[in-house]
Phi, psi and omega in degrees: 000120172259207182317284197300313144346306179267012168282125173288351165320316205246017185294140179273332154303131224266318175331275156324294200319305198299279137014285196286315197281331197261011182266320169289327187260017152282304184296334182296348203061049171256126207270127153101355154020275188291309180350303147282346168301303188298315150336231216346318195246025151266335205267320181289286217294342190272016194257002188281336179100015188266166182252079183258111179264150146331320170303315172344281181316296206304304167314291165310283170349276173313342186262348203098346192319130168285125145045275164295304183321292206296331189255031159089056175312139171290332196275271193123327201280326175284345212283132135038085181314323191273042180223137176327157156332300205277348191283316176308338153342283194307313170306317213270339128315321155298290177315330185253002151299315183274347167106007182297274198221120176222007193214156167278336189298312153344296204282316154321280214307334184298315185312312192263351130000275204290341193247272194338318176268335183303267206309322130341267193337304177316326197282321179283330167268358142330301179277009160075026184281141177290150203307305187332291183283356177285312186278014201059352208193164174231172158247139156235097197081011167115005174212175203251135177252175189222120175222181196164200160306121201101347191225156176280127174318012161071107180263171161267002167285356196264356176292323167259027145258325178292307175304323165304302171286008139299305160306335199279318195291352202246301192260037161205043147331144164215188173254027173230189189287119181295142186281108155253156170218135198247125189237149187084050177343278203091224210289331215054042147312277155359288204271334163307258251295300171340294168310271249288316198253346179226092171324158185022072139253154196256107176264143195260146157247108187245135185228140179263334184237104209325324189281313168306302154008289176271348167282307179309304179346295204288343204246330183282287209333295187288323179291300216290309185072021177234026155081332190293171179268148183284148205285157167192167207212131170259353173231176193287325221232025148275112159310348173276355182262359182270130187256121187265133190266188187284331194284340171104080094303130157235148201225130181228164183251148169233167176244060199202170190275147164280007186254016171293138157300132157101327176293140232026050155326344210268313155319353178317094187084038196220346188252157175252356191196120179232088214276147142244056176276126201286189143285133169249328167305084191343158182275323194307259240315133178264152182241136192256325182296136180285348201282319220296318184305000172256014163263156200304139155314326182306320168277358185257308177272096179278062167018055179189180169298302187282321188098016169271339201337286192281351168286334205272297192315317195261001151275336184278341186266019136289238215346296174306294160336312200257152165300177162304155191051009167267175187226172174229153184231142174207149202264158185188144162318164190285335173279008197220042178273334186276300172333300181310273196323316180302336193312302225265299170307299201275002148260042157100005185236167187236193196009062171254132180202147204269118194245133205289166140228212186318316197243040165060042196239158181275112213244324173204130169268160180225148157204168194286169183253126162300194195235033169291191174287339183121339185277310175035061178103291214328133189304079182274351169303323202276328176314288177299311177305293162317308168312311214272355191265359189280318180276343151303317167311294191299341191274352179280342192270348186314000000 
């Protein structure tokens, strides 16, 4: 086979395509090969204007559909062989609605689209750039996020802490609007899913890192879907910063460290649910996956040797935030589950306990806010120690 053969760009076949992307990203040591092959070229036809899933391909690929068919001959007689008279109609209305192929000249240009973009992708996840940023977004919890450079990827083990705190919220209804907070945003995935799945709750986000900041926007913006800019709040107490979803859930953004004394203070003893996944990561520990090195360190490191520094911080400002009986669920290494609980006992909380995930590692803990002051024993020296060796550390990295 030669090069220009062996491109997955110039592939004719949905077949072929698939084949070429995941045999080069074989060769690349990429675990999992077809899967992303199968991303990557639903991902070519959506950059085509087609509204294309992995399942498509996974369909074409098996009936034979050329290329061109999957991305929609204006003529119809090639278009996707498994699909019936009326399924072709039905297409060929989908297609000149999104504004995709209405023409062969259309249809050239889409085409060198779909190779432009194939093979570029290809090249680049070759280079072990993660599939999340060739493709912009991930799916989480049943909807799709926009992630990239600057901001940390999203795992699916952090999806059952988002289900555990759905459930815990669900099944201590009250009548009024439940409060939530997700500190240490991010992507905002956490706490978006929450707003997404219990209607008309009000979720608060606090994120510290201006680049991560803005992928969150960017993520109310796309769940919400209706293209306006999202609202964002440097303080507690503005109305005006909220932003509202079709379900009456409202969700406002912060710009601030969550380990600040003091943030959302206006919360005090008021939330009902406080999700977290912190930075974590021990500082020794080298990250060996190359994709994982490309997420910020600010997101990787919980600031100390073991890496509780900063989990340890952000229980005690949970502990303050939640009512009696609210809860925190916060995501944590598989090594630092017994450190977390003491964490979790000495600033005030109960029945608290470490929770496995899929593949059955102590992956997060949740426990209830007691009805004490919040202190129950707690260490605030050890509390300051952490904070001032947490700011060193990041001022070492400057």
């Amino acid at each position: 086979m030669n090069g220009r053969a062996g491109r997955p760009g110039q592939a004719q076949s949905v077949h072929q395509a698939v084949a070429l992307v995941a045999a080069t990203l074989d060769a690349a040591g990429i675990d999992h090969s077809r899967n992303e092959a199968l991303a990557l070229v639903a991902e070519a036809f959506r950059r085509c204007g087609e509204n294309v899933e992995s399942s498509d391909v996974v369909r074409w690929d098996i009936l034979g559909t050329s290329v061109d068919g999957a991305l929609g001959n204006a003529v119809l007689g090639d278009v996707a062989t498994d699909r019936s008279p009326a399924d072709r109609k039905s297409h060929r209305t989908t297609v000149i609605n999104a504004g995709s192929v209405t023409s062969r000249d259309d249809l050239t240009a889409c085409r060198q689209t779909f190779r432009r973009w194939l093979d570029d992708a290809v090249a680049r996840r070759s280079q072990r750039e993660p599939l999340q940023h060739i493709v912009g977004h991930v799916d989480f919890y049943g909807a799709e996020y926009l992630v990239g450079s600057g901001v940390f990827i999203p795992r699916p083990e952090t999806e059952w802490v988002v289900a555990a705190a759905i459930d815990w919220l669900q099944a201590h209804h009250s009548d009024r609007r439940p409060i939530v907070v997700d500190l240490c945003a991010g992507s905002g995935v956490m706490g978006l899913s929450v707003a997404r799945h219990l209607p008309d709750t009000d979720v608060w986000q606090v994120e510290k890192d201006e680049r991560a900041y803005t992928w969150l926007r960017r993520n109310i913006v796309h769940l919400r879907g209706d293209g306006r800019e999202a609202c964002h709040s440097y303080t507690s107490d503005e109305d005006n910063a909220s932003v509202w979803l079709s379900n009456g859930s409202r969700v406002r953004t912060l710009l601030a460290d969550a380990v600040a004394p003091g943030i959302l203070i206006g919360l005090n003893g008021r939330v009902d649910a406080v999700v977290c996944n912190p930075p974590y990561l021990p500082e020794s520990r080298p990250i060996e996956q190359p994709e994982a090195r490309q997420d910020p360190p600010i997101a990787l490191y919980g600031g100390s040797a073991d890496g509780t520094a900063i989990p340890r911080l952000l229980v005690a400002q949970a502990s303050r935030l939640l009512r009696t009986n609210g809860v925190l669920l916060m995501e944590h290494d598989i090594t630092q589950a017994e450190a977390i609980r003491i964490a979790f006992e000495d600033a005030g909380f109960q029945h608290v306990s470490v929770q496995k995930d899929g593949t059955h590692r102590p992956r997060w803990t949740q426990g209830v806010r007691g009805n004490d002051d919040g202190t129950n024993g707690h260490n605030h020296a050890a509390v300051d120690d952490d904070r001032e060796g947490v700011k060193s550390r990041r001022a070492g990295r400057r």
